[in-house]
N, C-alpha and C positions, 0 to 999 in steps of 0.2 A: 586836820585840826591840831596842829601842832605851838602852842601859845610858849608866848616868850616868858619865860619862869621869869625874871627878874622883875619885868614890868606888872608882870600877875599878883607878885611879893609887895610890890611898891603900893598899886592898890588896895590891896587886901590891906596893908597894916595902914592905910588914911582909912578906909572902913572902916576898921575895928575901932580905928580912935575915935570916930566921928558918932558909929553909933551909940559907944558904952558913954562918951558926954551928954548925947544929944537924948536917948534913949534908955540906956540902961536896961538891957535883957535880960532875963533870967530865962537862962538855956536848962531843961528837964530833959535826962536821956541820953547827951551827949557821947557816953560810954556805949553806947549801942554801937554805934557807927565804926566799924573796921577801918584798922590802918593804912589794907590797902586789900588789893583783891578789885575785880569789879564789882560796879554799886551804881544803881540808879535813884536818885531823890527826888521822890514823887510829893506832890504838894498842893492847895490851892494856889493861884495867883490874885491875891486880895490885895495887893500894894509894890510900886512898883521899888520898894526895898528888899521884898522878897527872896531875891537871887543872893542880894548883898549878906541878909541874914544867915545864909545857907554858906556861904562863900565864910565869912570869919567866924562859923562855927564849928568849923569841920580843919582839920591840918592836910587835906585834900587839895588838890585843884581840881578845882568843878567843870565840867564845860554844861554851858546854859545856852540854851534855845532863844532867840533874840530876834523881833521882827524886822523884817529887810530894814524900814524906813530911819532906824534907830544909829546906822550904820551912813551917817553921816558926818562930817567935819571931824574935830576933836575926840568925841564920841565914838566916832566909827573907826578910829585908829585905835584908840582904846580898845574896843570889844574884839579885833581882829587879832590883836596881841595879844589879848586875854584868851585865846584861843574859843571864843564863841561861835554856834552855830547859825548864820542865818536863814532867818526862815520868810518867805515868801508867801505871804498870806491873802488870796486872790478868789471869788466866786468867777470870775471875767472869762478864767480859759481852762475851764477844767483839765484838757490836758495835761495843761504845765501845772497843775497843784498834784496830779499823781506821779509825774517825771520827779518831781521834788518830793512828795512824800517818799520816796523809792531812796533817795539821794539822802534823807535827814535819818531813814532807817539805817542804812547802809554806814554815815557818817560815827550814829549812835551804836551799831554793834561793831565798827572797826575800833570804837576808843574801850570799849568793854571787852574786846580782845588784849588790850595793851593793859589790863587791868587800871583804868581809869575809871573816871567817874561822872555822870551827867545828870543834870539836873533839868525836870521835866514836867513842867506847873500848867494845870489849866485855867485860862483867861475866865474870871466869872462874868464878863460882859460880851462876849466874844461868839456869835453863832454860830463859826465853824470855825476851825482848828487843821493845823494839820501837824 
């Protein structure tokens, strides 16, 4: 999971502009958050701005868990240079949802080795998860 710092920076600062026009945040807490070290940021997934929130509030690079289908076109060139995780989200062959949970564990404790940082939201419409 190795994302391309420049295009990661690129995004990140059309985010921040985008939200603080469009939105306007008021972040509580901020000073919590270590400058570096490993760090996992756990959260509901209520909107799909979520990630982005996490993403220009933090001086981190985040990697986020991101469903296969997302990982198309434009899009999906984006999130693979943003060093994100795809995730494979299937009831079909349970097999293949435990080979991949094994593979998103492993993806997750090798960037927490590198003292990186992951960000890890549960879908509140979503039956199962992996």
């Amino acid at each position: 999971m190795k994302e391309n710092k420049v295009i990661y920076v690129a995004c990140k600062l059309i985010y921040t502009t985008l939200l603080k026009v469009l939105y306007r945040p008021i972040v509580i807490g901020r000073e919590n958050i270590p400058e570096d070290g490993p760090i996992i940021f756990a959260g509901n997934h209520r909107h799909a701005f979520d990630p982005v929130v996490v993403m220009t509030h933090t001086k981190r690079i985040v990697h986020y868990m991101a469903k296969e289908s997302l990982f198309k076109g434009f899009h999906g060139f984006l999130f693979e240079q943003m060093g994100l995780i795809k995730v494979y989200r299937t009831k079909n062959n349970p097999e293949a949802v435990i080979v991949a949970a094994g593979c998103y564990v492993q993806a997750a404790k090798d960037l927490l080795e590198q003292d990186s940082s992951i960000d890890v939201v549960v879908g509140n419409s979503q039956k199962h998860l992996i």
